[in-house]
C-alpha positions in Angstrom: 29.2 -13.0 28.1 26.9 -16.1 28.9 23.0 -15.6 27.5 20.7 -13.6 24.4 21.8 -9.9 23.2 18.5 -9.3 23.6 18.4 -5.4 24.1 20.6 -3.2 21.8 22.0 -0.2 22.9 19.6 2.6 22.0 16.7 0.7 23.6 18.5 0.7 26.7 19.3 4.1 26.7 15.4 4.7 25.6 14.2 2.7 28.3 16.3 4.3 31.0 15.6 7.7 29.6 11.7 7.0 29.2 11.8 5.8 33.0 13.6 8.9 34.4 10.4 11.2 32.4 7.9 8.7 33.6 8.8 9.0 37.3 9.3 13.4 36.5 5.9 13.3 34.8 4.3 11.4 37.7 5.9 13.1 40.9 5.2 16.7 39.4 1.8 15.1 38.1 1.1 14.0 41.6 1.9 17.5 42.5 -0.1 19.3 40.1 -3.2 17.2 41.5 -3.0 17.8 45.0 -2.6 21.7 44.6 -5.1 22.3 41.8 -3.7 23.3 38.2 -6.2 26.6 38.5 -4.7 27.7 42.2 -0.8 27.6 39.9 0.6 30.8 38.1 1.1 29.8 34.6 4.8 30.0 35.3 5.1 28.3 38.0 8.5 26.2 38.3 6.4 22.9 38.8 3.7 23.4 36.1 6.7 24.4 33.6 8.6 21.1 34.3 5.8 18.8 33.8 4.8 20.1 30.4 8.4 20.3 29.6 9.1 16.6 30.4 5.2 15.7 28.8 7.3 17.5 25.5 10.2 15.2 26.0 7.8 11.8 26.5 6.6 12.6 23.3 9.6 13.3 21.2 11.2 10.1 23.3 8.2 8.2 22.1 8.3 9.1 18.3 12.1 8.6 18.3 10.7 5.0 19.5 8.8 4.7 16.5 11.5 5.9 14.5 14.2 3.8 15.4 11.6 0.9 15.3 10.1 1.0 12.2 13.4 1.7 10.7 14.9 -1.6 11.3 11.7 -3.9 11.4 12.0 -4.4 14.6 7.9 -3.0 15.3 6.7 -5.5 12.9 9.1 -8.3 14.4 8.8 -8.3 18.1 5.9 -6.1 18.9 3.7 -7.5 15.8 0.9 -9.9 17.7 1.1 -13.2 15.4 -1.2 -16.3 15.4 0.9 -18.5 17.4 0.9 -15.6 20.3 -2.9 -15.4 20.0 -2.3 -19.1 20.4 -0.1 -18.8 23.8 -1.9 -16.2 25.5 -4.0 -18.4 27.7 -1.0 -20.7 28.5 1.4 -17.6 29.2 -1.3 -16.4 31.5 -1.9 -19.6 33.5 1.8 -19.4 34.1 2.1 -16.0 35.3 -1.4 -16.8 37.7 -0.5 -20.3 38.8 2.5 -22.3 37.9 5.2 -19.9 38.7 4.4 -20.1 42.1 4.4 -23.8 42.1 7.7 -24.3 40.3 6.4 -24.5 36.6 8.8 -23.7 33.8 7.8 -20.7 31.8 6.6 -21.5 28.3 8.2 -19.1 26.6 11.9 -18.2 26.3 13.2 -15.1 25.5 15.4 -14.8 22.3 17.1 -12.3 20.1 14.6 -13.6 17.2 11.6 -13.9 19.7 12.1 -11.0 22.6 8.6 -11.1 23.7 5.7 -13.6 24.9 2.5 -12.8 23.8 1.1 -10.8 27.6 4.3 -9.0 26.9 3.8 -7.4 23.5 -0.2 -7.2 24.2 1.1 -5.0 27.0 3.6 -3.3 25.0 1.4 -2.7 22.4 -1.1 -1.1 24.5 1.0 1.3 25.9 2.9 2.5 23.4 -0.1 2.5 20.8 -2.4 3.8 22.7 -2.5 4.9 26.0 0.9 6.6 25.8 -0.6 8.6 22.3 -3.7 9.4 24.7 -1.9 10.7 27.6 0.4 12.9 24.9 -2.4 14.2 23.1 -4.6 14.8 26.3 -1.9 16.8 27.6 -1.3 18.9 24.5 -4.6 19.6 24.4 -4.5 20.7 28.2 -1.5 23.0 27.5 -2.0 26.8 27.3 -2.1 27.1 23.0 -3.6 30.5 23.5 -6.3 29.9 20.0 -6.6 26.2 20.6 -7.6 26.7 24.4 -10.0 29.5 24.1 -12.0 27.1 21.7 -12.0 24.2 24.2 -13.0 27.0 26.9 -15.8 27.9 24.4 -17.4 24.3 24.0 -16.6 22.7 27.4 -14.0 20.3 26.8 -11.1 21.3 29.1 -12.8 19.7 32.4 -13.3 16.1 30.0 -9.8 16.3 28.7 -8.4 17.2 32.3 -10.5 14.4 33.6 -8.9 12.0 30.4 -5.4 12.9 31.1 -5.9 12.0 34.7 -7.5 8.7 33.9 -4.8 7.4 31.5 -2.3 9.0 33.9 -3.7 6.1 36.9 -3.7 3.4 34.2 -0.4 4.5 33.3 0.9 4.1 37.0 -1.1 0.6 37.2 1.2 -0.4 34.2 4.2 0.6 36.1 3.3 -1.6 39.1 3.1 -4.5 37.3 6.0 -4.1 35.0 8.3 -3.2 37.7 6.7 -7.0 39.9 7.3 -8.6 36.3 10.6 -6.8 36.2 11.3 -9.4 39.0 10.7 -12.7 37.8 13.7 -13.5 35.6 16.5 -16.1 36.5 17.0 -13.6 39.8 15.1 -10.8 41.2 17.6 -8.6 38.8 18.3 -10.4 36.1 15.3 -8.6 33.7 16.9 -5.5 35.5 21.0 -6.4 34.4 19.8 -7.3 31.0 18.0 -4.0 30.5 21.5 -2.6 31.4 24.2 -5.3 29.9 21.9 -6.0 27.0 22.2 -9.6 27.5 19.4 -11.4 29.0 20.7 -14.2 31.6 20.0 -17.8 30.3 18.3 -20.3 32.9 20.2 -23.3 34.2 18.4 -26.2 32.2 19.5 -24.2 29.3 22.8 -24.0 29.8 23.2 -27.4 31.5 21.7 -28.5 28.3 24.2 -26.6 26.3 27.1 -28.1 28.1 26.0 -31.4 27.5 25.9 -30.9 24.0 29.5 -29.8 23.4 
């Protein structure tokens, strides 16, 4: 198969896992919202499944870290280096400018280099820390009969309600504009196929410039 194994099995089955809880945890958030958590019985079917698939973000999340650490991979691909400090600016003037007027992106994608630097600042961010926010906002908000009395007692459940909300918006920002940048590989799918195949779709030049070679 032509291009990079870029995406190993068990982070496709993580991604597509972690996108089928995203999309539960926001349409029962969404929910949640417009009905008022106060106005729901405590067992109520919605209520239950949102908390339930908040449970399985987070154990989906550590399993993440797990797997990640495990084979150096967090240091590797999602470790911000000097020479992506270094290609920030240039990656970003891409993205605003020159891929609308036919410029090459700087950066390609391999299996020793997955990431350009917007990418694992993004990366980063979510999974350090607004996905540990959101999880431990939400904890915090579940019904731990000792633990909530005590936020009940010094005000805090109307802050961390309001927190979890927050994160929840910039969570769904996020989601917008990976799902545009989702978009803008060789095809309109071709980020999409790899995520799915594993292997990331090598651009023309590339492979003209291969085939010249041999």
């Amino acid at each position: 198969m032509n291009g990079n194994y870029l995406h190993p099995l068990p982070l496709r089955i993580w991604h597509w896992l972690n996108a089928f809880i995203v999309i539960m945890l926001l349409a029962t958030g969404l929910y949640l919202r417009l009905k008022g958590i106060a106005a729901l019985k405590p067992h109520d079917p919605v209520l239950l499944l949102h908390k339930g698939m908040g449970l399985a973000m987070i154990i989906a999340t550590l399993l993440w870290y797990i797997y990640n650490i495990s084979n150096g991979n967090l240091r590797h691909h999602y470790g911000i280096k000097s020479k992506d400090l270094q290609g920030v600016f240039v990656q970003a003037r891409f993205y605003l400018y020159s891929i609308f007027s036919g410029g090459e992106n700087p950066f390609k994608a391999s299996a020793a280099d997955k990431y350009n630097p917007l990418q694992k600042i993004a990366y980063d961010a979510i999974m350090f820390i607004f996905l540990p926010a959101q999880a431990l906002t939400g904890l915090l908000f579940m019904d731990i009969p000792p633990l909530r009395h005590y936020l009940l007692s010094i005000g805090l459940i109307g802050i961390l309600g309001a927190l979890h909300v927050i994160f929840s918006y910039l969570l769904v920002i996020y989601l917008i504009v990976h799902l545009y940048m989702a978009t803008l590989g060789e095809t309109v799918f071709s980020h999409t196929k790899a995520m799915i195949t594993g292997y990331e779709e090598q651009g023309r030049g590339m492979k003209e410039e291969e085939a010249n070679t041999i």
